[in-house]
C-alpha angles and dihedrals in degrees: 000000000000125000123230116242119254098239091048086057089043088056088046097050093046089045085051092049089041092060102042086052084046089060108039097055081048082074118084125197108271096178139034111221135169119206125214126188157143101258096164089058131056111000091239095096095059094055094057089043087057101043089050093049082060102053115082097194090078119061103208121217098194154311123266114202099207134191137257140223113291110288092351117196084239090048128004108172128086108257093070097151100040086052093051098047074055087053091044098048085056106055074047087050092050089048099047096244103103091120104046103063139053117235111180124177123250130216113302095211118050116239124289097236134349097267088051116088128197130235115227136139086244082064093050096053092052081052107047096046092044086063105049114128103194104070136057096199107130107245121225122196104211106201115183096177137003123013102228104114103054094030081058091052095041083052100046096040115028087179103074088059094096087051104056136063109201123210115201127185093199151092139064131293107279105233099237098045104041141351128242123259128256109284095005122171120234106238105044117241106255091039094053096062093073113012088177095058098051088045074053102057095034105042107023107042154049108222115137104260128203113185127195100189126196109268089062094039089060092062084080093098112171117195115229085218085066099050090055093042111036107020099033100073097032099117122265085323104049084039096052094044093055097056091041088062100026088051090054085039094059093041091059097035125192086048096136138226099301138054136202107244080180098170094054085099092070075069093048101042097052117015082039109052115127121263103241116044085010103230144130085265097176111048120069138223143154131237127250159194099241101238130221117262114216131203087263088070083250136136111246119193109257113188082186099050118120121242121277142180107246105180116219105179127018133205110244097168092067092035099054098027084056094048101052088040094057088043094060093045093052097036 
């Protein structure tokens, strides 16, 4: 068998890359979104952050650092959100974009009661961008964690609730639809940061409201095969994802061989949509009543409560193939 010269392989290699450029900078923003999310806490939010600033089809607005719950195993100090916005500015940093896109800091304390907002600069920028007047690029809110931020604006200004679709990875399984899981805790994780908030969005306003509960963002399930594979080599970026979670994987131990990348879906929901009909066409999810939430954490029934999206299976072959494809064409 002959072998291939060395410069013929080099030509193919710089027309693939060529093409892929090509291709990429063929695809135009077809959505505003700001994304808002823990950083400092599960890795997961790194991973989505990463696989959206690699998608040219979403213009981000900016990056919200948000809190956690009070003294967090991820986090425990008090300066949650401004740790994560640092968090934030350094996956920017890894990936050469530090000084292309605004990351403020949101509130470090969740709100008091559901009719208090709080003030932030995370709040500001929801604001700000809602009211633009000169685009008619639908805006997403892409919320990974609490709920503080939006449920402050909302709050603060009623009138951007017609001009936002918030995505929330967030809430517990709703009883006619799934079951908990084993040793499940009663008020699910995201929710739990800020219990007000939530109360907020559910029972106080009228944004459009997509939710993707636990018991479907746990279908996220990353192999750890995969992170070593596929991310690992994958130049300073794939480098940097993989100690961030196999950091977190060797200080918990006996965690398996997957792991719940369980706000990948704020990537597959909006960069992926499909073109015609734009949607997230293969994903499914059922519409609802939005229930009450209760101090308990809990759903409560609402006859009167407005129709949301409430996702019940989500695509993770087009979400991670995606993921590990865009990461070798940018490595």
């Amino acid at each position: 068998m002959k072998k291939i010269p060395f410069i013929i392989l080099l030509l193919c290699a710089v027309f693939y890359q060529n093409i892929v450029w090509a291709q990429s900078s063929e695809i135009k923003p077809r959505m505003r979104v700001i994304v808002d999310n823990d950083f400092s806490g599960d890795p997961d939010g790194l991973f989505q952050m990463a696989h959206l600033l690699l998608s040219p089809s979403v213009d981000i607005r900016g990056i919200i650092g948000s809190h956690l719950s009070v003294k967090d195993g991820f986090d425990p100090s008090t300066t949650q959100a401004e740790n994560a916005a640092k968090k934030a500015k350094e996956l920017l940093q890894i990936m050469n974009l530090e000084e292309k896109l605004a990351v403020v800091a949101g509130s470090n304390t969740g709100m008091t009661d559901e009719n208090t907002p709080v003030k932030s600069a995370g709040v500001d920028l929801i604001i700000n961008e809602a009211l633009r007047t000169d685009t008619k690029q639908p805006l997403y809110v892409l919320c990974g964690a609490g709920l503080t931020e939006i449920a402050s604006a909302l709050l603060t200004k009623p009138e951007i609730a017609d001009k936002i679709t918030l995505i929330w990875i967030g809430g517990p399984e709703h009883s006619d639809i799934a079951l908990p899981p084993p040793g499940y805790s009663k008020v699910e994780y995201n929710l739990n940061i800020d219990p007000k908030a939530a109360m907020a969005v559910f029972n106080k306003t009228a944004v459009k409201l997509w939710q993707i509960p636990r018991n479907v963002y746990r279908q996220a399930l990353f192999p750890y095969s995969h992170l070593v594979t596929k991310v690992k080599p994958q130049g300073k970026l794939g480098e940097y994802l993989y100690k961030e979670l196999h950091r977190l994987m060797s200080r918990v131990g006996r965690i398996g061989e997957t792991y719940i990348l369980g706000d990948s879906p704020l990537v597959l929901f909006t960069a992926l949509q499909s073109y015609f009909e734009a949607d997230p066409s293969s994903s499914f999810y059922a519409v609802k009543q939005a229930p009450k939430i209760n101090s308990d954490g809990q759903y409560q029934y609402n006859h009167e409560g407005r129709n949301i999206r409430v996702y019940t299976q989500i695509d993770n072959y087009l979400m991670f193939s995606d993921f590990l494809a865009k990461l070798e064409m940018n490595k």
